[in-house]
N, CA and C of each residue as an Amber inpcrd file, in Angstrom:
protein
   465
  78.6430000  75.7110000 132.5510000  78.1970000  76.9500000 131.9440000
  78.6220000  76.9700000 130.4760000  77.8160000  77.3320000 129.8370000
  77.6940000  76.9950000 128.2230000  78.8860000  78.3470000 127.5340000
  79.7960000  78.6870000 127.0100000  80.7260000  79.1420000 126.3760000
  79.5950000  80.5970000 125.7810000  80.7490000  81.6610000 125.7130000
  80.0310000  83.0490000 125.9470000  79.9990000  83.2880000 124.0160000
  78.5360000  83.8390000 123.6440000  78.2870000  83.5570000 122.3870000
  78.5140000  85.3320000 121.6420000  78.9330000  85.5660000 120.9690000
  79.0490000  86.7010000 120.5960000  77.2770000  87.8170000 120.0920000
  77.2090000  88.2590000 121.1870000  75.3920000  88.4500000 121.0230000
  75.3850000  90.0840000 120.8340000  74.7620000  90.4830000 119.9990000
  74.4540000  91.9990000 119.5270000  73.3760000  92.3140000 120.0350000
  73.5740000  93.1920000 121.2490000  71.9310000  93.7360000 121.7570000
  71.8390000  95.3180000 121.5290000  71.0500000  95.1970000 120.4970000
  70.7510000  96.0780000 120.2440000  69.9380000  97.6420000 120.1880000
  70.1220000  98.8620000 120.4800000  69.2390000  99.4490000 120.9750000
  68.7510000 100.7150000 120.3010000  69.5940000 100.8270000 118.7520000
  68.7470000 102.0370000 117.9520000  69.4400000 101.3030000 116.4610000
  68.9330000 101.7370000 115.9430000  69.2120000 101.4740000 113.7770000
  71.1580000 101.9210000 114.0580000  71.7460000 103.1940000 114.2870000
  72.9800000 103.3770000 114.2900000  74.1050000 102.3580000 115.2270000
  73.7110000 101.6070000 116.5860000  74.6940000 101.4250000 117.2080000
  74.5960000  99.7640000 116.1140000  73.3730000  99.0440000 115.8130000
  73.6490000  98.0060000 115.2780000  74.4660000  97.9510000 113.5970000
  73.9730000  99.3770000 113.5200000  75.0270000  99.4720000 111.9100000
  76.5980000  99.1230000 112.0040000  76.8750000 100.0090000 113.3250000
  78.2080000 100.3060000 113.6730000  78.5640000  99.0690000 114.0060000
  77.8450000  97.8080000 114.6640000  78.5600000  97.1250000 115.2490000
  78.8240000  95.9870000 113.7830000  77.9060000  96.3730000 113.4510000
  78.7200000  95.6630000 111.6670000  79.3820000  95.7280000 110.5040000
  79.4610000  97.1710000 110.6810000  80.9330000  98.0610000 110.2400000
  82.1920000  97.1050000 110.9280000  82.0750000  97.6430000 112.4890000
  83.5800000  96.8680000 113.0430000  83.5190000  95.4270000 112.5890000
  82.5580000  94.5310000 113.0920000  82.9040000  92.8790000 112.4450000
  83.1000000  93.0810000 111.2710000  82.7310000  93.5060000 110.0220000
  83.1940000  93.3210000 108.7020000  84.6460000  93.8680000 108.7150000
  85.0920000  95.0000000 109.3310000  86.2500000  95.7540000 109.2090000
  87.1970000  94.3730000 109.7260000  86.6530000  93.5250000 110.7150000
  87.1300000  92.9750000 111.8160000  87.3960000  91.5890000 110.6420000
  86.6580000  91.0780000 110.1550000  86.6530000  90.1270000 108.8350000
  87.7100000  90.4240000 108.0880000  87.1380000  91.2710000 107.2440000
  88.5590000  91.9430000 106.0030000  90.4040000  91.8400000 106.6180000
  90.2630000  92.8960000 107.9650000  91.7420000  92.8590000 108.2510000
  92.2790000  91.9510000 108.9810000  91.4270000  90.4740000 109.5960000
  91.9490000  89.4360000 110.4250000  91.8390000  88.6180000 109.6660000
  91.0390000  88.0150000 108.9550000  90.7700000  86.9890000 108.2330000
  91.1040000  86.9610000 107.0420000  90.5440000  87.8110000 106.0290000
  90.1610000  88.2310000 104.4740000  91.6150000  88.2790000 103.6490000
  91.9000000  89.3380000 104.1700000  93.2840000  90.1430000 103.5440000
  94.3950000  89.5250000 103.2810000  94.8680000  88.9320000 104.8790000
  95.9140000  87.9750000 104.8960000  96.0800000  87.1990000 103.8990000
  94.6170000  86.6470000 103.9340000  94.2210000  84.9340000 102.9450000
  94.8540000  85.4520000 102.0060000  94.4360000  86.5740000 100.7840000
  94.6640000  86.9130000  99.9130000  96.3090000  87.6230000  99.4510000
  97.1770000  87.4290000 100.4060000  98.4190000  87.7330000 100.0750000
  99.3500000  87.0460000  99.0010000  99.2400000  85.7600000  99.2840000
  99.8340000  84.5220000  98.5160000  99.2270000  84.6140000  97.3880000
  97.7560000  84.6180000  97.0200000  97.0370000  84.4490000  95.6490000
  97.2410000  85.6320000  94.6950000  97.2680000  87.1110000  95.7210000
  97.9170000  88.4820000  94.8330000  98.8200000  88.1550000  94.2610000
 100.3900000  87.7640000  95.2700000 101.3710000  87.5650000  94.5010000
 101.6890000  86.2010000  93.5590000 101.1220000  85.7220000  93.4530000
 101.0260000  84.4770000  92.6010000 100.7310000  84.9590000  91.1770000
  99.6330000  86.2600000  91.3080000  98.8230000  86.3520000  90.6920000
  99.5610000  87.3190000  89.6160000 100.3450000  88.0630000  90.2360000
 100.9660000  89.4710000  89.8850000 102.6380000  88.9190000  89.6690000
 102.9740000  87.4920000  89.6430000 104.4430000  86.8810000  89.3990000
 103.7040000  86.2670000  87.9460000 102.2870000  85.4850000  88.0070000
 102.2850000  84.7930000  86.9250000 101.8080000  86.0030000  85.6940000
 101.1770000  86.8630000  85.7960000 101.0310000  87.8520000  85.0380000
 102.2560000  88.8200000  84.5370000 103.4830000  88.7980000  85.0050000
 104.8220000  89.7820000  84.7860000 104.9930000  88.2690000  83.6860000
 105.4260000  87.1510000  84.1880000 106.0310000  86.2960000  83.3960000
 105.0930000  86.0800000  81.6770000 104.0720000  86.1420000  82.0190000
 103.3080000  85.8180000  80.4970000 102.5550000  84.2020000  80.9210000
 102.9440000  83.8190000  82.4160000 102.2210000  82.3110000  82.2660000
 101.0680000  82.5760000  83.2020000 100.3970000  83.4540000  83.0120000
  98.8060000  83.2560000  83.5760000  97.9290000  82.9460000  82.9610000
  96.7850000  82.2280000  83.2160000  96.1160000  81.3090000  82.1340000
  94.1750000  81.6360000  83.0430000  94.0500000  82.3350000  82.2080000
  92.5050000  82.7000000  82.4780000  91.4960000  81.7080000  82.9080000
  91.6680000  81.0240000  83.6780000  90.6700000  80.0130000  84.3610000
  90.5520000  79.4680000  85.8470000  89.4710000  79.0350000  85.9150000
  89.1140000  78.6270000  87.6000000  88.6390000  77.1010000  87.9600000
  90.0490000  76.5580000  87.9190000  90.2030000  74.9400000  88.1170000
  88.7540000  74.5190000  89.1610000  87.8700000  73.7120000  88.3650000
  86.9960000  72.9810000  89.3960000  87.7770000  72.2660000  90.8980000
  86.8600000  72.4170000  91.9550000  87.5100000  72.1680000  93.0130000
  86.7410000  70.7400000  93.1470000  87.9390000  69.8220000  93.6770000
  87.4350000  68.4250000  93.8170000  86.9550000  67.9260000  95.3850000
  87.2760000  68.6560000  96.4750000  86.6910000  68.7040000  97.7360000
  85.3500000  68.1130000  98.2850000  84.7120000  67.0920000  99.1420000
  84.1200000  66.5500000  99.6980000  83.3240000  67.8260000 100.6840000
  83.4810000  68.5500000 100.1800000  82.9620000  70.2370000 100.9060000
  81.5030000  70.4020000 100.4050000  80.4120000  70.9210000 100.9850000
  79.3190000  71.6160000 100.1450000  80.1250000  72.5340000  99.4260000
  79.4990000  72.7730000  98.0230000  79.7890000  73.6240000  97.3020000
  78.5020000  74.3900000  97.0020000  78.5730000  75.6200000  96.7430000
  77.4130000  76.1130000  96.2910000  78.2530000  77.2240000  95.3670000
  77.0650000  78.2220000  94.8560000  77.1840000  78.9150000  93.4920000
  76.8170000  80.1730000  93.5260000  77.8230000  81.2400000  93.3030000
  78.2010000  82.6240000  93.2140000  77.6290000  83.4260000  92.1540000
  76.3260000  83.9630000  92.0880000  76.3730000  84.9600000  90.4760000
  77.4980000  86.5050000  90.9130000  78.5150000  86.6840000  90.1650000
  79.0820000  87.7300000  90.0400000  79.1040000  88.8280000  89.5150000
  79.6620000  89.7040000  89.0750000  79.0120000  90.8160000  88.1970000
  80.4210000  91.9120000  88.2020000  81.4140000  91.3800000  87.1760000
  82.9920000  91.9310000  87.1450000  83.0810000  92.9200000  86.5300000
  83.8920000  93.7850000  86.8180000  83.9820000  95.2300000  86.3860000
  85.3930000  95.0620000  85.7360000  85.7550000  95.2430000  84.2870000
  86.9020000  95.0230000  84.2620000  87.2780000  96.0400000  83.1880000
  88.5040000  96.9600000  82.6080000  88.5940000  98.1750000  82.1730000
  87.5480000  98.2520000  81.2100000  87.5920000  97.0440000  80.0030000
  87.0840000  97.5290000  78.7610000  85.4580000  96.6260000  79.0820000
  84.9830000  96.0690000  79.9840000  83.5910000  95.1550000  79.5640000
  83.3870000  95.1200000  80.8730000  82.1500000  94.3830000  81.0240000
  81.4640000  94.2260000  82.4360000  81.3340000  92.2050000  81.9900000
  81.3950000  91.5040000  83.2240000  81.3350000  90.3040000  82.4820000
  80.0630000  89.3680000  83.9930000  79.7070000  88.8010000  83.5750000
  79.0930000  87.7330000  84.7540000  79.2160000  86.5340000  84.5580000
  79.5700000  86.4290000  85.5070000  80.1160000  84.6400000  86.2650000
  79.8730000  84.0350000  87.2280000  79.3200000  82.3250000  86.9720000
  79.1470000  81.9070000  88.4240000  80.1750000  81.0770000  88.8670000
  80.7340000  81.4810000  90.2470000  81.8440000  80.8360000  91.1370000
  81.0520000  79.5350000  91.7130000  81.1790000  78.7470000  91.8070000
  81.4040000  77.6410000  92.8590000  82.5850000  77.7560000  93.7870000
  81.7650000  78.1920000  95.0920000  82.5610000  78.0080000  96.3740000
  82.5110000  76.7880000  97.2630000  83.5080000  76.7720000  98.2400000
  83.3680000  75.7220000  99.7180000  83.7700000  76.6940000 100.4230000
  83.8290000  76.2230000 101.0820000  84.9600000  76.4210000 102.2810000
  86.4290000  76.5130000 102.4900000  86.7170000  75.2020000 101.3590000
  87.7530000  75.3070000 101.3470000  88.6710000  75.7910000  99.5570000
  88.0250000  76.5170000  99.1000000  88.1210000  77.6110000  98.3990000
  87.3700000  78.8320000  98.0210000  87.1980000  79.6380000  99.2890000
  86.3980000  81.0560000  99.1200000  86.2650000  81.7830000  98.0060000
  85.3700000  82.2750000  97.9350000  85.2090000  83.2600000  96.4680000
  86.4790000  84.2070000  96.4560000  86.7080000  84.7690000  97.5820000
  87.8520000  85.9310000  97.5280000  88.9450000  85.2780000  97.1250000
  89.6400000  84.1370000  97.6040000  90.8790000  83.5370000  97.4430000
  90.4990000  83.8060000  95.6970000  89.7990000  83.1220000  94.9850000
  90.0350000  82.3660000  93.4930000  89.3190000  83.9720000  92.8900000
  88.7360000  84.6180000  93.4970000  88.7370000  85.8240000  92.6470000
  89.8790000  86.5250000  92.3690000  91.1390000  86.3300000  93.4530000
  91.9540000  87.3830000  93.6080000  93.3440000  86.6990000  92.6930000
  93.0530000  85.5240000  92.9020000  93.5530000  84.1240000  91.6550000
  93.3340000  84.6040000  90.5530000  92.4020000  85.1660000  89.8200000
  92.0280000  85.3330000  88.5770000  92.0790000  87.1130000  88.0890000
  92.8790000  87.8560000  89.3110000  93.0100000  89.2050000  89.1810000
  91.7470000  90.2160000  89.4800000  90.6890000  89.5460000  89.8620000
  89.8700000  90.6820000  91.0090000  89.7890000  90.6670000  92.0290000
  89.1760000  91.7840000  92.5020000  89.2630000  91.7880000  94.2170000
  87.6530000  92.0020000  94.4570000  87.3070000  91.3470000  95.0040000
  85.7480000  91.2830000  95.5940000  85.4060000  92.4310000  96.5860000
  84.2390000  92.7550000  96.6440000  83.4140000  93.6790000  97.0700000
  83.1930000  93.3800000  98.3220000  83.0850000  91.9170000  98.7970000
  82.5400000  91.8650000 100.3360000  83.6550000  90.2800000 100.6050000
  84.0240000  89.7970000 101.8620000  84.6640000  89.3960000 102.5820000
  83.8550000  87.9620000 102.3850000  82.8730000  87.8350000 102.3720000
  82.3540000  86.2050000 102.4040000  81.6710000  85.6060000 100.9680000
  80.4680000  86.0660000 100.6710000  79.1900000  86.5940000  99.3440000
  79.5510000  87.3710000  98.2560000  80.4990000  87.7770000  97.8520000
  80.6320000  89.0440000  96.4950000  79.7260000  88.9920000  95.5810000
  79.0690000  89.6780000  95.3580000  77.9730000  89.9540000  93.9550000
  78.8870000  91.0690000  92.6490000  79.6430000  91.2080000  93.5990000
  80.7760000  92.1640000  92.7850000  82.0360000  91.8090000  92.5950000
  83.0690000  92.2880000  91.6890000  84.2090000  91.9940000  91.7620000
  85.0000000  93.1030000  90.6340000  85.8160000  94.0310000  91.2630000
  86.6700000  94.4590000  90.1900000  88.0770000  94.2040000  89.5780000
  88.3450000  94.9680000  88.4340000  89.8790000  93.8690000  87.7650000
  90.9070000  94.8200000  88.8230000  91.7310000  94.3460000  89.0690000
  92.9630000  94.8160000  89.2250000  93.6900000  95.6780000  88.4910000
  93.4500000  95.7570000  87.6520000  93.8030000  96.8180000  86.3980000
  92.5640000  97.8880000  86.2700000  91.6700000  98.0940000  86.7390000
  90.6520000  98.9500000  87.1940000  91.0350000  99.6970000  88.1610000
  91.4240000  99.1530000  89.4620000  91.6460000  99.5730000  90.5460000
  92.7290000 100.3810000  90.8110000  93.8530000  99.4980000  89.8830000
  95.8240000 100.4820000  89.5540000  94.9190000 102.0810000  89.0410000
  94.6250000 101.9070000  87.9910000  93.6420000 103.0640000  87.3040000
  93.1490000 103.8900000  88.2580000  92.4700000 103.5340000  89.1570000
  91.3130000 104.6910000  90.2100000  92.5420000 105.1920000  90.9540000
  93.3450000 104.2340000  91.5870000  94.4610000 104.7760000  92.7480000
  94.7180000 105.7000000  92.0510000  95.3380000 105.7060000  90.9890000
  96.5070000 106.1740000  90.0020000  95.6840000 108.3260000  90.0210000
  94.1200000 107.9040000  89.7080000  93.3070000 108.9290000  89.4390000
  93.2670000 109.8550000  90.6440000  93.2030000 108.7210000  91.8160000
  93.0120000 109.8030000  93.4930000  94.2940000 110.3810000  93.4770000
  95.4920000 109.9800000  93.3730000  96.4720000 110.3460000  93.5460000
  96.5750000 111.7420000  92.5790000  96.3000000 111.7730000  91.4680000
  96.0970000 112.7250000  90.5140000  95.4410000 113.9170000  91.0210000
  94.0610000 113.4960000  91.4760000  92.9200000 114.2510000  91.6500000
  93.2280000 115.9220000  91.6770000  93.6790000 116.0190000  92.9290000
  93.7320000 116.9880000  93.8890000  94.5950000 117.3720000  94.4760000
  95.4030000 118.7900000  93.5290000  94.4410000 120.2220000  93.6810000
  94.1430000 120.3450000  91.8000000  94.8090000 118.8350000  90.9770000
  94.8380000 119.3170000  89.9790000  93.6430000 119.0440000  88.5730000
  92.9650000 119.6970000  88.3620000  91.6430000 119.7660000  87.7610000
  92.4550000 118.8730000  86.0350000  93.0500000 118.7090000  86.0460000
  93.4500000 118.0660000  84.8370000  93.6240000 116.3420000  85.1870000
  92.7630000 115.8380000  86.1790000  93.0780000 115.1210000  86.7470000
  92.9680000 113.3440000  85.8930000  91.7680000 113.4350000  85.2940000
  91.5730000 112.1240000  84.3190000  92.3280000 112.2920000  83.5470000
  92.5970000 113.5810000  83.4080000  93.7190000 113.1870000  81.5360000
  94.7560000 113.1140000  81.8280000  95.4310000 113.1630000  82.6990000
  96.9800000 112.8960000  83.4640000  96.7350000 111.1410000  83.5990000
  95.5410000 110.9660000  84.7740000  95.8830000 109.1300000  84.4900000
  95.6750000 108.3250000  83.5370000  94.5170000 109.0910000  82.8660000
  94.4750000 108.3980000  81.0350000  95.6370000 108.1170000  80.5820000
  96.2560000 109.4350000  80.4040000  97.5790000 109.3170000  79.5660000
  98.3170000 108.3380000  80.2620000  98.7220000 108.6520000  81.3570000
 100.1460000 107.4620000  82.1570000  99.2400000 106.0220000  82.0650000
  98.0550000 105.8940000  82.3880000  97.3430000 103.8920000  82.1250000
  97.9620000 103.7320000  80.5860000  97.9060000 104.6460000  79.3660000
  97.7870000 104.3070000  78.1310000  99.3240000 104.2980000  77.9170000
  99.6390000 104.9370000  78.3120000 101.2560000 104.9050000  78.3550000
 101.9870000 103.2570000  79.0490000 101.7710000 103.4070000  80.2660000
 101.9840000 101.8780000  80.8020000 100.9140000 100.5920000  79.4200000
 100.0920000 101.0910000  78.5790000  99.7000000 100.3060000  78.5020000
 100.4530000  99.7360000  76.7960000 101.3250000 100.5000000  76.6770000
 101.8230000 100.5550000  75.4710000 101.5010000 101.7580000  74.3660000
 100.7760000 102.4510000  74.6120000 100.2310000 103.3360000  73.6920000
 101.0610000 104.4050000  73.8870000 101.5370000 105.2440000  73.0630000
 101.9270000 106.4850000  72.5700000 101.5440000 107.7310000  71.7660000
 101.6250000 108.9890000  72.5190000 101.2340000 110.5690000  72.1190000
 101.8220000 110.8770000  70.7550000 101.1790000 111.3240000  70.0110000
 102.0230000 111.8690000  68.9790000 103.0440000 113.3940000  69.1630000
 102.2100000 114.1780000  69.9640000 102.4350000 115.1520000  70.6980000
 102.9880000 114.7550000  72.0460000 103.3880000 116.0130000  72.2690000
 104.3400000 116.0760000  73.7050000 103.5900000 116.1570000  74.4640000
 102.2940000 117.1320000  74.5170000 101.1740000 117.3230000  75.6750000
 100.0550000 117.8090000  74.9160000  99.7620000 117.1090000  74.3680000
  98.2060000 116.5930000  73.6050000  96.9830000 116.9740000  74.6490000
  96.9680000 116.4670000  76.0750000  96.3050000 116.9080000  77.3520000
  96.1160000 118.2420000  77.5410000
């Protein structure tokens, strides 16, 4: 008897959405995430020190490789790039290498900076109940970012 195949039978537009919600959810937090632990902190040790070096070493692997158009969101520019992936270096690993975090678990057409993302947290956290909410994380990003108020509360 032939080994039991993971089969989606499907029976309206919602239960097949759902069942690809959970596998992607099921991707990201078993597979995805983990991967990307080691390359964060690599990423976020070589960036504190000053020795991170903006590039994405060609991979020398006997792997098919094929080719990623991207489309990076990063504070001050939008940039596009094509990845060459395998297998045995995923787009997510070497995106998250180079300080973004990709949009989807296998394919990314997207990718935002890490310094985008500190920013949005920084903003939800702000948000709500307090309507002064962008100019509170403006100020503290520009502040972390070296910049200084002339005023005490300019905001």
């Amino acid at each position: 008897m032939a080994p039991e195949a993971n089969v989606c039978v499907v029976q309206d537009k919602l239960s097949c959405h759902a069942w690809q919600k959970h596998a992607q959810a099921r991707r990201w937090g078993g597979d995805v995430l983990p991967s990307l632990i080691h390359p964060f902190m690599r990423f976020q040790r070589e960036q504190n020190t000053g020795a991170w070096v903006d590039s994405i070493e060609p991979c020398m692997c006997s792997q098919h490789h094929h080719i990623l158009k991207i489309i990076c969101v990063h504070m001050e520019y939008l940039e596009d790039i094509d990845l060459v992936v395998c297998s045995h270096r995923p787009a997510a690993i070497q995106l998250v290498s180079q300080g973004l975090f990709p949009c989807s678990p296998l394919a990314p057409t997207l990718a935002v900076s890490m310094d985008m993302l500190e920013f949005v947290s920084d903003l939800f956290v702000n948000m709500a109940p307090n309507e002064r909410a962008w100019a509170a994380t403006l100020t503290k990003y520009l502040k972390a970012c070296g910049h200084e108020f002339a005023t005490g509360d300019s905001l």
